[in-house]
mmCIF entry with sequence, helices, sheets and N, C-alpha, C, O atoms, coordinates in Angstrom:
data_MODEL
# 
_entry.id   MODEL 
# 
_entity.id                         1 
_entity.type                       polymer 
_entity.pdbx_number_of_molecules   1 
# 
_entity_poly.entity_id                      1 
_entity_poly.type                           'polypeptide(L)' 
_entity_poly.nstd_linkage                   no 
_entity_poly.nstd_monomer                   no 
_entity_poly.pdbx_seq_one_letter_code       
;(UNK)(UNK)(UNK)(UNK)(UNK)(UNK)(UNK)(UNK)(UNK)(UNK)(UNK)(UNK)(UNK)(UNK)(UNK)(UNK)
(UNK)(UNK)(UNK)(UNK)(UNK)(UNK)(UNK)(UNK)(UNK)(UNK)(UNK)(UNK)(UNK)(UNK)(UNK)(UNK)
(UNK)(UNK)(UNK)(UNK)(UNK)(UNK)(UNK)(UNK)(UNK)(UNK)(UNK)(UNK)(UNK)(UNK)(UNK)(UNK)
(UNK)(UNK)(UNK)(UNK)
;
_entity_poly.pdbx_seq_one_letter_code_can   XXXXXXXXXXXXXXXXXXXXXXXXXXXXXXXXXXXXXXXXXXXXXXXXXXXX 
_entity_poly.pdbx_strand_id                 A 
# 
loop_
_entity_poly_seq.entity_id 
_entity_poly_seq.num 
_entity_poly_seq.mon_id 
_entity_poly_seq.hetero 
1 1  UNK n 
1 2  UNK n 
1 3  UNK n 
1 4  UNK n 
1 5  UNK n 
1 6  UNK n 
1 7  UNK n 
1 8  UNK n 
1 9  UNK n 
1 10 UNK n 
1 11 UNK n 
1 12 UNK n 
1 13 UNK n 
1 14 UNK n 
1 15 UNK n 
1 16 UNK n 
1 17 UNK n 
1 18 UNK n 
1 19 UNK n 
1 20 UNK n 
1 21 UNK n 
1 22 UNK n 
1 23 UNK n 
1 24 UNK n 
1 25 UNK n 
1 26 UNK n 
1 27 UNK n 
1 28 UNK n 
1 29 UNK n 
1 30 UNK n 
1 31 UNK n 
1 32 UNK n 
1 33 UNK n 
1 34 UNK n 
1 35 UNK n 
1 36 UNK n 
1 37 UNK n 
1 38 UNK n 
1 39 UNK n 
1 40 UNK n 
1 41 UNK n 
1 42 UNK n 
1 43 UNK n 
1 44 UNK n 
1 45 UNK n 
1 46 UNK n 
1 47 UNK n 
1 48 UNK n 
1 49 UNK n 
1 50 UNK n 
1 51 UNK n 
1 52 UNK n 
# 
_struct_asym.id          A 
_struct_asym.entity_id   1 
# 
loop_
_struct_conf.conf_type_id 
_struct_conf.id 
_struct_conf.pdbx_PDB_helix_id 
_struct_conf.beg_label_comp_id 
_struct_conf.beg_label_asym_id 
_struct_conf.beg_label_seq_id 
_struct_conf.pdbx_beg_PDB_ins_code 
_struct_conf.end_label_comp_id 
_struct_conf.end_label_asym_id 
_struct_conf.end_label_seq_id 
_struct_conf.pdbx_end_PDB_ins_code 
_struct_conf.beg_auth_comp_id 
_struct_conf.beg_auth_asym_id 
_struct_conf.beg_auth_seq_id 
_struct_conf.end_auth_comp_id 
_struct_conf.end_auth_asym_id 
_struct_conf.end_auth_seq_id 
_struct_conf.pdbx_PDB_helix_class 
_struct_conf.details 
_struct_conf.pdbx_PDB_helix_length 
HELX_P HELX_P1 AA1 UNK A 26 ? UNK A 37 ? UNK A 26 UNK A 37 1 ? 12 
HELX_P HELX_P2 AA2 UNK A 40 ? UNK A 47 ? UNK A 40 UNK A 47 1 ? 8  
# 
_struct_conf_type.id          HELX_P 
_struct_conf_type.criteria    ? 
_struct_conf_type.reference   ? 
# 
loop_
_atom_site.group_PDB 
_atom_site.id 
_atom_site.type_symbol 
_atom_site.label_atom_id 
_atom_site.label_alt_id 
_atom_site.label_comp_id 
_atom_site.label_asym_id 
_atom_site.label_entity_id 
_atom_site.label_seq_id 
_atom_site.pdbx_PDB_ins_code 
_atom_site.Cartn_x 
_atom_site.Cartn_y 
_atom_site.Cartn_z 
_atom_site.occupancy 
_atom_site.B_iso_or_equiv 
_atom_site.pdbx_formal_charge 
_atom_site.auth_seq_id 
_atom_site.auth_comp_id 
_atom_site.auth_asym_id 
_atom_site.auth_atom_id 
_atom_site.pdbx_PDB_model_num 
ATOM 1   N N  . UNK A 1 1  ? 96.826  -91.705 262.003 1.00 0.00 ? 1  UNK A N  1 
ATOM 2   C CA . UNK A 1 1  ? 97.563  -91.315 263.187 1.00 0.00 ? 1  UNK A CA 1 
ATOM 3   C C  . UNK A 1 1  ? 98.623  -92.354 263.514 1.00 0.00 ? 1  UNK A C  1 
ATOM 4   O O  . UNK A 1 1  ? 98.328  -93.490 263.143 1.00 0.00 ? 1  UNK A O  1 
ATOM 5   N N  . UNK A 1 2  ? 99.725  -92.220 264.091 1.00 0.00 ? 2  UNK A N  1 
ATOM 6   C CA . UNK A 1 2  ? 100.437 -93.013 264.580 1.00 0.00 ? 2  UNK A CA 1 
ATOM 7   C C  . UNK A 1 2  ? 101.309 -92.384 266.110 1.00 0.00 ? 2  UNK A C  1 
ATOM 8   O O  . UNK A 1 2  ? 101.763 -91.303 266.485 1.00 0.00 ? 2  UNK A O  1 
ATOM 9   N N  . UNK A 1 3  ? 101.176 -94.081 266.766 1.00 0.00 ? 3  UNK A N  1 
ATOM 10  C CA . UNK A 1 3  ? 101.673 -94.023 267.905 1.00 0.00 ? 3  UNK A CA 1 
ATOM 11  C C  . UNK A 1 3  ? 102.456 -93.534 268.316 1.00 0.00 ? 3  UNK A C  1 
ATOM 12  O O  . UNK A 1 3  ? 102.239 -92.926 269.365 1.00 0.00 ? 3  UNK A O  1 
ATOM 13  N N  . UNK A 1 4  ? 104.032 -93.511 267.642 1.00 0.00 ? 4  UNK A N  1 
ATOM 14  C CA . UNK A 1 4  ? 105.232 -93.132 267.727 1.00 0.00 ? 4  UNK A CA 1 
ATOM 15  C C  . UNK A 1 4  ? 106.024 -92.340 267.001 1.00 0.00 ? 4  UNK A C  1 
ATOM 16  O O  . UNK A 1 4  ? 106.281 -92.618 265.829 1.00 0.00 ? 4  UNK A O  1 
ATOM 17  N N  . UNK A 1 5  ? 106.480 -91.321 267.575 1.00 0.00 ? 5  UNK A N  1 
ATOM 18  C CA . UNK A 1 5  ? 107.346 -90.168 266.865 1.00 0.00 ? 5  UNK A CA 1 
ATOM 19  C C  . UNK A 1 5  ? 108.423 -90.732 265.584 1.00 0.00 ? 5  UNK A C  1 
ATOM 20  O O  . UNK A 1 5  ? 108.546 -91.925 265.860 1.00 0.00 ? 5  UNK A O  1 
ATOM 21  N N  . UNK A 1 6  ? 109.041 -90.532 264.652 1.00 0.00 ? 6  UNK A N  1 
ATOM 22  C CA . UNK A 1 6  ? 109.764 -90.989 263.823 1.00 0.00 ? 6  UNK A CA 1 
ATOM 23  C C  . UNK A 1 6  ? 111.186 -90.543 263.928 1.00 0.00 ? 6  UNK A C  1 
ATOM 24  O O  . UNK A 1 6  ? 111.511 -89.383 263.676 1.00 0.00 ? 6  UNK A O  1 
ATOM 25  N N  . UNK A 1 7  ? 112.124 -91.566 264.340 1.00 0.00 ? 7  UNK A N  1 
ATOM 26  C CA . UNK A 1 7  ? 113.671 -90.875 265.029 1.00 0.00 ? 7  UNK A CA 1 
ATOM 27  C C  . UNK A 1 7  ? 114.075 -90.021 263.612 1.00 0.00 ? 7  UNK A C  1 
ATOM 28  O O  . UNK A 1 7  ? 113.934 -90.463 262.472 1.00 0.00 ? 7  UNK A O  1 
ATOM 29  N N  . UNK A 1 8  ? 114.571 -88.787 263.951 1.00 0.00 ? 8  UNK A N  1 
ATOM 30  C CA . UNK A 1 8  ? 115.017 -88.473 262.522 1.00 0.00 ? 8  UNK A CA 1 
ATOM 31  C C  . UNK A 1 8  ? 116.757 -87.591 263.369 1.00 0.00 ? 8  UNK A C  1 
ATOM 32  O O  . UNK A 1 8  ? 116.724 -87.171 264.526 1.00 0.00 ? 8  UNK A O  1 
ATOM 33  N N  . UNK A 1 9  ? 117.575 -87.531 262.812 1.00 0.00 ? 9  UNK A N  1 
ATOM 34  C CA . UNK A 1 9  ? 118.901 -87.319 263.122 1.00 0.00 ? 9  UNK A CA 1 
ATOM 35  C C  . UNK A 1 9  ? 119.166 -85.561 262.336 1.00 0.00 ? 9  UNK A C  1 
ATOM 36  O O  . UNK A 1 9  ? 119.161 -85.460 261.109 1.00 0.00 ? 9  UNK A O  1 
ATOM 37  N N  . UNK A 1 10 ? 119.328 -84.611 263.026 1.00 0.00 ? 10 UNK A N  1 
ATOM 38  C CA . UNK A 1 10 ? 119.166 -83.207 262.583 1.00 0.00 ? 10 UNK A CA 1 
ATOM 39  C C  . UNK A 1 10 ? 120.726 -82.872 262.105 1.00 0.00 ? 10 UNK A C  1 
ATOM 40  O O  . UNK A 1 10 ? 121.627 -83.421 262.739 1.00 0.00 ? 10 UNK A O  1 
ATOM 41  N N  . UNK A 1 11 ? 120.884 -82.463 261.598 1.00 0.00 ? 11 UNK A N  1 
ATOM 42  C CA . UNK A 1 11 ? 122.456 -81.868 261.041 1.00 0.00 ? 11 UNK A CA 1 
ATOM 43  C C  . UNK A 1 11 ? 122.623 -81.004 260.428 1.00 0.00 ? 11 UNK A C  1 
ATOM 44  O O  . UNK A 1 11 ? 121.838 -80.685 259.536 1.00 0.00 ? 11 UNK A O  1 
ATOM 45  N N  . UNK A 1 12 ? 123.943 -80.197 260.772 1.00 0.00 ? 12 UNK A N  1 
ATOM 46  C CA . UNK A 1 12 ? 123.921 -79.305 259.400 1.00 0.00 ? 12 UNK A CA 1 
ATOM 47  C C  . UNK A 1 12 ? 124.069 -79.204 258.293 1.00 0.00 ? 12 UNK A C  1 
ATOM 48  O O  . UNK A 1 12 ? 124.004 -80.154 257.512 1.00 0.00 ? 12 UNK A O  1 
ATOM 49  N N  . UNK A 1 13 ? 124.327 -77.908 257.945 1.00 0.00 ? 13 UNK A N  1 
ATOM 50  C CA . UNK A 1 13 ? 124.634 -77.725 256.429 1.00 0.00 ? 13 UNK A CA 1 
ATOM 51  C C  . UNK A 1 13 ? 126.264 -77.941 256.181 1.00 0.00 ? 13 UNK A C  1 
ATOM 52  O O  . UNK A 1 13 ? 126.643 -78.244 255.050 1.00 0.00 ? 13 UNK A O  1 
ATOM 53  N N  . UNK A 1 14 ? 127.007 -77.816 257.024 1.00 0.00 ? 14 UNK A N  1 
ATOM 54  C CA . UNK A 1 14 ? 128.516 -77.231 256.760 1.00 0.00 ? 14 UNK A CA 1 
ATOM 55  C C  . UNK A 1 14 ? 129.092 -79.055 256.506 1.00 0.00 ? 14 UNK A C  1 
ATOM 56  O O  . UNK A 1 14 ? 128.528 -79.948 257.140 1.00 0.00 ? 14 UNK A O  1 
ATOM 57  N N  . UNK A 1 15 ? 130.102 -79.336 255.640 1.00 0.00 ? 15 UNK A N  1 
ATOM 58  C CA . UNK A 1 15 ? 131.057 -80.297 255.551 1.00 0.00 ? 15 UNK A CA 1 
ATOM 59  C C  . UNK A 1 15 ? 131.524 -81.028 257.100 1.00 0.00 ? 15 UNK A C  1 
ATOM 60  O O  . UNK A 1 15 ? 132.239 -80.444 257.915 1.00 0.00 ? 15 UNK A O  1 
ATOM 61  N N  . UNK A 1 16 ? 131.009 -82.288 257.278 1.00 0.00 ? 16 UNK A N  1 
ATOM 62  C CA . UNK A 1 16 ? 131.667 -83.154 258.289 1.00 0.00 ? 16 UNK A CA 1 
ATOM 63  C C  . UNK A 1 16 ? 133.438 -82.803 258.672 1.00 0.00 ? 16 UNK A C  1 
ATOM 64  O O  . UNK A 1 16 ? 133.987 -82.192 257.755 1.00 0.00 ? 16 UNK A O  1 
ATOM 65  N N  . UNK A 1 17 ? 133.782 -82.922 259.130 1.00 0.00 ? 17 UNK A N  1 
ATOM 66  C CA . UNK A 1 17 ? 135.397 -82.703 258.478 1.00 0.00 ? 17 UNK A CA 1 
ATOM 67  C C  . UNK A 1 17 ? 135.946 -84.136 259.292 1.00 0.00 ? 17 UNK A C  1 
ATOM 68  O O  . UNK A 1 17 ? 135.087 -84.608 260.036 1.00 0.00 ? 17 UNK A O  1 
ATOM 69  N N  . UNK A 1 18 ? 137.064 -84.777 259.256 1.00 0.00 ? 18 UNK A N  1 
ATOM 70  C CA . UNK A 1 18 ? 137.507 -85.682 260.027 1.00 0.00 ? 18 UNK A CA 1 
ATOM 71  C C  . UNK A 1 18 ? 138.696 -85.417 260.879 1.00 0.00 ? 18 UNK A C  1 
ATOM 72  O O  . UNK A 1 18 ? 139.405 -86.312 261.340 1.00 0.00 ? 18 UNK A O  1 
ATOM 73  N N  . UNK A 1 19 ? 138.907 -83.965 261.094 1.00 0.00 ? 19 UNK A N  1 
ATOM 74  C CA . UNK A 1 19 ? 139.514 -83.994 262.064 1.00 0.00 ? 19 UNK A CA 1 
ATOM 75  C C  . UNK A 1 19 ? 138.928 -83.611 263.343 1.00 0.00 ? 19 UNK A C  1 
ATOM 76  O O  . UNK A 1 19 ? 139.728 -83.195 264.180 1.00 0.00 ? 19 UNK A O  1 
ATOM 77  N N  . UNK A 1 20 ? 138.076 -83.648 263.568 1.00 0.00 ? 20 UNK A N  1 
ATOM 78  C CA . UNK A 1 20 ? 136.744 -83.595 264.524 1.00 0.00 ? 20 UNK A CA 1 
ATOM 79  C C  . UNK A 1 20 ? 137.158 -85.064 265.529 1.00 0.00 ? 20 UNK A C  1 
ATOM 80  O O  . UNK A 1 20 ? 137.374 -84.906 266.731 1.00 0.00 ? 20 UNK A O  1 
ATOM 81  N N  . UNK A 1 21 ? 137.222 -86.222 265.001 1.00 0.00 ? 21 UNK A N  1 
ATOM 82  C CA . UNK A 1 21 ? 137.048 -87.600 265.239 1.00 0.00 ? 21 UNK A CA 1 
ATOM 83  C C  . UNK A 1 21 ? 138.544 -88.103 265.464 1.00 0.00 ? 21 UNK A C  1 
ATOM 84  O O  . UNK A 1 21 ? 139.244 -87.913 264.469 1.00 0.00 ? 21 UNK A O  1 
ATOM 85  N N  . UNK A 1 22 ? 139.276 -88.774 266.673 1.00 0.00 ? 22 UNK A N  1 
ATOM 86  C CA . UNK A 1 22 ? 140.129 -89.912 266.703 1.00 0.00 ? 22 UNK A CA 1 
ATOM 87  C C  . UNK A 1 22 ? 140.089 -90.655 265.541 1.00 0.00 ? 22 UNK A C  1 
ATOM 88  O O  . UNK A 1 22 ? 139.128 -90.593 264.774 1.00 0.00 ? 22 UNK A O  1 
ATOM 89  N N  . UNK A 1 23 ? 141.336 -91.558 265.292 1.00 0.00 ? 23 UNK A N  1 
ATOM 90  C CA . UNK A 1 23 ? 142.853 -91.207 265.957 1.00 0.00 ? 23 UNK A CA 1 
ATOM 91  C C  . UNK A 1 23 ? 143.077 -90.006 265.476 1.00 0.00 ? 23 UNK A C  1 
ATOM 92  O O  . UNK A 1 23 ? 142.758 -89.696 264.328 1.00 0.00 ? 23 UNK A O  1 
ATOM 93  N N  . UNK A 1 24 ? 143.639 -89.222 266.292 1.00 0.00 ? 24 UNK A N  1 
ATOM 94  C CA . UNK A 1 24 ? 144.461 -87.985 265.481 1.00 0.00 ? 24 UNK A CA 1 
ATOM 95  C C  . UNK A 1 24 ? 146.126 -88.223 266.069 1.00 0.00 ? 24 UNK A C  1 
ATOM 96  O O  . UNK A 1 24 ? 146.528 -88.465 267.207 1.00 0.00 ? 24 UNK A O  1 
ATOM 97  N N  . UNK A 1 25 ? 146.781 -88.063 264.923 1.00 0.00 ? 25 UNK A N  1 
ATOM 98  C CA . UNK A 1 25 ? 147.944 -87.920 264.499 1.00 0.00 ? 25 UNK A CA 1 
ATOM 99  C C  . UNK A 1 25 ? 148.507 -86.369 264.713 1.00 0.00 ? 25 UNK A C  1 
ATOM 100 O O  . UNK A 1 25 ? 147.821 -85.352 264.814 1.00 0.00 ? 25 UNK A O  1 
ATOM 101 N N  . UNK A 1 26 ? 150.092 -86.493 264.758 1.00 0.00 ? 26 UNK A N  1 
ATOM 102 C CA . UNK A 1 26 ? 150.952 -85.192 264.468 1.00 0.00 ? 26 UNK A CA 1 
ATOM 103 C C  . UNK A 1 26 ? 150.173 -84.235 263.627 1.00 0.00 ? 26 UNK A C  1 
ATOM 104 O O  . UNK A 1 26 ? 149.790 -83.191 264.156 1.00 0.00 ? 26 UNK A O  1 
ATOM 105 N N  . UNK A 1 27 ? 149.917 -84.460 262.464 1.00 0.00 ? 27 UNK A N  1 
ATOM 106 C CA . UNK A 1 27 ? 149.380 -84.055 261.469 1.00 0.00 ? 27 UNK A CA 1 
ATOM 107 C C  . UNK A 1 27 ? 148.612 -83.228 261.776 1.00 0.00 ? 27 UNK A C  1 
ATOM 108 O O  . UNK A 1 27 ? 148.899 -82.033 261.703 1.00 0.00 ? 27 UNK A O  1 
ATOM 109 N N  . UNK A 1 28 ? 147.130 -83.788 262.310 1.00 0.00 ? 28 UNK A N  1 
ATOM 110 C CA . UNK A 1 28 ? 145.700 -83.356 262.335 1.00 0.00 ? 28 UNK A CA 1 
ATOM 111 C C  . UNK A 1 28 ? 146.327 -82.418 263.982 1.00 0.00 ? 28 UNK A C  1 
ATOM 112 O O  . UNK A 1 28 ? 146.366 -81.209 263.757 1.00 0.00 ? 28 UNK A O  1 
ATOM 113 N N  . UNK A 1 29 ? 146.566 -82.608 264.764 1.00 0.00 ? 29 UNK A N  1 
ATOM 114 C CA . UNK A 1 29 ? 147.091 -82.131 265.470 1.00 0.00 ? 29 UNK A CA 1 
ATOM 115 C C  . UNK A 1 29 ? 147.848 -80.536 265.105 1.00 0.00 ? 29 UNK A C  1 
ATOM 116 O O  . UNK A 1 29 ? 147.528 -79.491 265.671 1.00 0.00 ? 29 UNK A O  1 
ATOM 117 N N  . UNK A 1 30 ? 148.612 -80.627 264.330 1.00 0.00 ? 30 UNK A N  1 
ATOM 118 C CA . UNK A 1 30 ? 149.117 -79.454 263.770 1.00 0.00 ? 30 UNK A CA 1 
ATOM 119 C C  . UNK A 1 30 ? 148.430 -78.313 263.284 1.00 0.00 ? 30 UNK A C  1 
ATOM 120 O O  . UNK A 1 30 ? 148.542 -77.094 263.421 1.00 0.00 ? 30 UNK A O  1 
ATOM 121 N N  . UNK A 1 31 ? 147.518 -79.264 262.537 1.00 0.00 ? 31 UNK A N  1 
ATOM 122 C CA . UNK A 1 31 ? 146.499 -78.614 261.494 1.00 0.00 ? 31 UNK A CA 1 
ATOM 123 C C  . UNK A 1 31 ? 145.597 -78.067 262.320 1.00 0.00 ? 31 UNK A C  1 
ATOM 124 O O  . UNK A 1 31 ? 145.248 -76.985 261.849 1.00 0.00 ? 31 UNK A O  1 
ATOM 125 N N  . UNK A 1 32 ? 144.886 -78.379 263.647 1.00 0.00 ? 32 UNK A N  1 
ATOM 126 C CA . UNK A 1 32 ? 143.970 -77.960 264.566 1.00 0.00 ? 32 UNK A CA 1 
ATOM 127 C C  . UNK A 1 32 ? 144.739 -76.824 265.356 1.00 0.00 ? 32 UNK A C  1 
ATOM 128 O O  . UNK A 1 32 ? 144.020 -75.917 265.774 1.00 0.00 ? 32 UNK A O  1 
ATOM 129 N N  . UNK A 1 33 ? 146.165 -76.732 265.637 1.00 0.00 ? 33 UNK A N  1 
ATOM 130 C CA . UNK A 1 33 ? 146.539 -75.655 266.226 1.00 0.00 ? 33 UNK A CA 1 
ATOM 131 C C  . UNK A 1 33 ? 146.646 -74.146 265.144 1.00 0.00 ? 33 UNK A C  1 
ATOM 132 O O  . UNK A 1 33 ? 146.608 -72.964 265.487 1.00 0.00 ? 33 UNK A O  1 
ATOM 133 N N  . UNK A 1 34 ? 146.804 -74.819 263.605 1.00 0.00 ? 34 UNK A N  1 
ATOM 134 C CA . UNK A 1 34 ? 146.972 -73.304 263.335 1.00 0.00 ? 34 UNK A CA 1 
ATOM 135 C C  . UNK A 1 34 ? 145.670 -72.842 262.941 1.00 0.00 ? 34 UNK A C  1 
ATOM 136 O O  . UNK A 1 34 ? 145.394 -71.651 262.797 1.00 0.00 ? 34 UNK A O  1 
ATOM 137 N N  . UNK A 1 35 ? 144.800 -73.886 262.752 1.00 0.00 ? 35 UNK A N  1 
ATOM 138 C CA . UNK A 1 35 ? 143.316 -73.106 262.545 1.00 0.00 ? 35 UNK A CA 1 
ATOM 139 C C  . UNK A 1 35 ? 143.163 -71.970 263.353 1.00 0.00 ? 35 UNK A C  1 
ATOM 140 O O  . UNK A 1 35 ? 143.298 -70.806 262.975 1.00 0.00 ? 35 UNK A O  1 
ATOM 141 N N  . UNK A 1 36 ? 142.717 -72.565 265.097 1.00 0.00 ? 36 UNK A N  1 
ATOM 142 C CA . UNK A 1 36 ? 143.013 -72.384 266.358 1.00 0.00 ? 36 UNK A CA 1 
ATOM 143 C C  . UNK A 1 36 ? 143.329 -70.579 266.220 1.00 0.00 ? 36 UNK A C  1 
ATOM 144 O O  . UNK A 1 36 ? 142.628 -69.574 266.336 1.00 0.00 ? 36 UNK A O  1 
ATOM 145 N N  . UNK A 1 37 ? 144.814 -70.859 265.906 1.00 0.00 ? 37 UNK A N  1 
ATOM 146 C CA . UNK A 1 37 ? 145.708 -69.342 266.094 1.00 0.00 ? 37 UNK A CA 1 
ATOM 147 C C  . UNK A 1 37 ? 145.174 -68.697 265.287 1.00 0.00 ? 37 UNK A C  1 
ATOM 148 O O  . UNK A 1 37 ? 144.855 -67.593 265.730 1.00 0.00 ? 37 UNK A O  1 
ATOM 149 N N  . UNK A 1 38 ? 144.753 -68.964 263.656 1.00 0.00 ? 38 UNK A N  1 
ATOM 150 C CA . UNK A 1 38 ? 144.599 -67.872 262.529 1.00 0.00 ? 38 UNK A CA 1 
ATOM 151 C C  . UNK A 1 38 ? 143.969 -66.741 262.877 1.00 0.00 ? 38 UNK A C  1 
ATOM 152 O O  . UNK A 1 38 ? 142.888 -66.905 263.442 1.00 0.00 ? 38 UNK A O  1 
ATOM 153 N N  . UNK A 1 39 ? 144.436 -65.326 262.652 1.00 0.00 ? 39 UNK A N  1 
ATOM 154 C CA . UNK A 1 39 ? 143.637 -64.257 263.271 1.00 0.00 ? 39 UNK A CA 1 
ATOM 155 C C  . UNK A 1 39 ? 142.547 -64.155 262.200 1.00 0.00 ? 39 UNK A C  1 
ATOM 156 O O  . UNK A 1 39 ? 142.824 -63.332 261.327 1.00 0.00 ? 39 UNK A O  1 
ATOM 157 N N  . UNK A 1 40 ? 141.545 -64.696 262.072 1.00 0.00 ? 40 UNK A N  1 
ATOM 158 C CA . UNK A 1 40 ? 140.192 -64.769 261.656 1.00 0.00 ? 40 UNK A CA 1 
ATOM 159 C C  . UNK A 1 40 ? 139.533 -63.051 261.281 1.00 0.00 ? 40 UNK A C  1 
ATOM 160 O O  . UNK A 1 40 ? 139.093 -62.674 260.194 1.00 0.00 ? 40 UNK A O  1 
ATOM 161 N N  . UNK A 1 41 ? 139.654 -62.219 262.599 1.00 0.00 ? 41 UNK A N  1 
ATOM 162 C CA . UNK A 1 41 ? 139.145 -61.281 262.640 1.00 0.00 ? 41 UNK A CA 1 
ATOM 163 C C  . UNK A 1 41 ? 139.854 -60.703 261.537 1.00 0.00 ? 41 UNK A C  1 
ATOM 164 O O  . UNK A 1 41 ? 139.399 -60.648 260.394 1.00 0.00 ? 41 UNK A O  1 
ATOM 165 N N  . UNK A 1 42 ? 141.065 -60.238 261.923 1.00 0.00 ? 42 UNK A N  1 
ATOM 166 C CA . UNK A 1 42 ? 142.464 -59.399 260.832 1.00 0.00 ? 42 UNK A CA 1 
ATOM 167 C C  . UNK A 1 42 ? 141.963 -59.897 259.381 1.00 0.00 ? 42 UNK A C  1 
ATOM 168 O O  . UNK A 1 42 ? 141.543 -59.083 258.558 1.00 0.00 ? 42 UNK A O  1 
ATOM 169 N N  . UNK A 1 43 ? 142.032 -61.311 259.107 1.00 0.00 ? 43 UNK A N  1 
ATOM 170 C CA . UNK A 1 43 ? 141.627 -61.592 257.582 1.00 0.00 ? 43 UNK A CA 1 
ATOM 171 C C  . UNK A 1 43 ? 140.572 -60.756 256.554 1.00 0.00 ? 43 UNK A C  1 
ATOM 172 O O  . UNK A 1 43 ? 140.566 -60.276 255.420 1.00 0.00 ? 43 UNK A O  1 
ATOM 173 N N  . UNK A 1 44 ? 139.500 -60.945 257.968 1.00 0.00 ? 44 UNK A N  1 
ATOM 174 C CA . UNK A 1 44 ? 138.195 -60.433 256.924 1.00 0.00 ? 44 UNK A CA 1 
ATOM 175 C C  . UNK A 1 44 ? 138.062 -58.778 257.213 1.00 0.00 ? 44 UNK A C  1 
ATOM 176 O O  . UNK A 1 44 ? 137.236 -58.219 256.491 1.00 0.00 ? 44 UNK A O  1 
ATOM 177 N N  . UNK A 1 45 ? 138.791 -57.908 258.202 1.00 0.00 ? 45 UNK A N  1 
ATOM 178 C CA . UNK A 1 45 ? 139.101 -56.437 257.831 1.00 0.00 ? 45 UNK A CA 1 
ATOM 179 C C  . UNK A 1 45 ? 139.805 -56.281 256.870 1.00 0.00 ? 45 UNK A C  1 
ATOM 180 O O  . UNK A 1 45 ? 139.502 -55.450 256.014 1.00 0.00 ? 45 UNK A O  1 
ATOM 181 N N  . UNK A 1 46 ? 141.424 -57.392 256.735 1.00 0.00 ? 46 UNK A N  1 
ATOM 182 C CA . UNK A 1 46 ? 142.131 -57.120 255.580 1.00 0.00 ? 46 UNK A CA 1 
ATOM 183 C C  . UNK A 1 46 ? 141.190 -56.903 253.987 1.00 0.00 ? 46 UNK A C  1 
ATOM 184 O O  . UNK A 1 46 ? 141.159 -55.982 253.171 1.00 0.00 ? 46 UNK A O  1 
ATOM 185 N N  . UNK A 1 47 ? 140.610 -58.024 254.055 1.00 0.00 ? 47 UNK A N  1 
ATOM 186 C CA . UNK A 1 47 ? 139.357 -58.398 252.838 1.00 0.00 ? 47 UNK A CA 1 
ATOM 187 C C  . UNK A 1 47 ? 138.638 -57.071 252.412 1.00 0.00 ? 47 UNK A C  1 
ATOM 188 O O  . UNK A 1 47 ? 138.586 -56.495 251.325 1.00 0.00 ? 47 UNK A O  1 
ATOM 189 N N  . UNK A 1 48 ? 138.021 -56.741 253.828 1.00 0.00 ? 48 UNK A N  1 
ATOM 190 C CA . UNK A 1 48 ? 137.181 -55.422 253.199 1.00 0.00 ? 48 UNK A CA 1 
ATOM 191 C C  . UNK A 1 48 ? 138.187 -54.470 253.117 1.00 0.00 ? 48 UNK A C  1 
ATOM 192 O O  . UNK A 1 48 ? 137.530 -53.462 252.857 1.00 0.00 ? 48 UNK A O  1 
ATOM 193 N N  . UNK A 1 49 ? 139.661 -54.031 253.182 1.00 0.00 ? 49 UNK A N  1 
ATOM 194 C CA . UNK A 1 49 ? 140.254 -53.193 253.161 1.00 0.00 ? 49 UNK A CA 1 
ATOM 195 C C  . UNK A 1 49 ? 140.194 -52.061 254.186 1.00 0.00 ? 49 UNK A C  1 
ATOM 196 O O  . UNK A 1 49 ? 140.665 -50.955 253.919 1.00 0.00 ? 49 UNK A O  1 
ATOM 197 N N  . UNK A 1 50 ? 139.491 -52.393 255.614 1.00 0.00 ? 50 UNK A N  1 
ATOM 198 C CA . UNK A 1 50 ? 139.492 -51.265 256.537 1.00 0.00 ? 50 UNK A CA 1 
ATOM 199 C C  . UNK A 1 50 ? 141.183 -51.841 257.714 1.00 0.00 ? 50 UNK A C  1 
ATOM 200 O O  . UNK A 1 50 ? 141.491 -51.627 258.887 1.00 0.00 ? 50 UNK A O  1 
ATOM 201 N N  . UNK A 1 51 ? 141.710 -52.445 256.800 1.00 0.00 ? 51 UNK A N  1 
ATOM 202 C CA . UNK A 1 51 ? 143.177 -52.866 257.598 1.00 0.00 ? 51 UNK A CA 1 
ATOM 203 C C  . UNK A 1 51 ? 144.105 -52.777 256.917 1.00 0.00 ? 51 UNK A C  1 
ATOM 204 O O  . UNK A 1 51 ? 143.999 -53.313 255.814 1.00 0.00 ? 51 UNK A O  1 
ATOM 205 N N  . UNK A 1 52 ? 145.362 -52.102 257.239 1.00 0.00 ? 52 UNK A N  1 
ATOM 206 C CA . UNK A 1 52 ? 146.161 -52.683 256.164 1.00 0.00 ? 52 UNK A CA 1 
ATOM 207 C C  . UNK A 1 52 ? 147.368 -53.188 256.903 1.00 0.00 ? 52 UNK A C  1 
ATOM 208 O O  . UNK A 1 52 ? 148.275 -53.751 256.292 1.00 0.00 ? 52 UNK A O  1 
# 
């Protein structure tokens, strides 16, 4: 038996990315707005072909 729980740190599965984290630059900045905008939905109807 033991006294004390064991710290363990939970995370996911998906890639860290570093634009998550300061400094951010023009760049990462840019890059976070067009993620942001991408119509996500439109893509994956285009994909299955119920969009055209």
């Amino acid at each position: 038996m033991f006294s004390h729980k064991k710290a363990v740190m939970k995370r996911g599965y998906l890639i860290e990315l570093t634009l998550r984290y300061p400094p951010w630059n023009e760049s990462k900045v840019e890059l976070m707005r067009h993620l942001y905008r991408f119509n996500y939905f439109g893509f994956v109807l285009s994909f299955l072909g119920l969009r055209r």
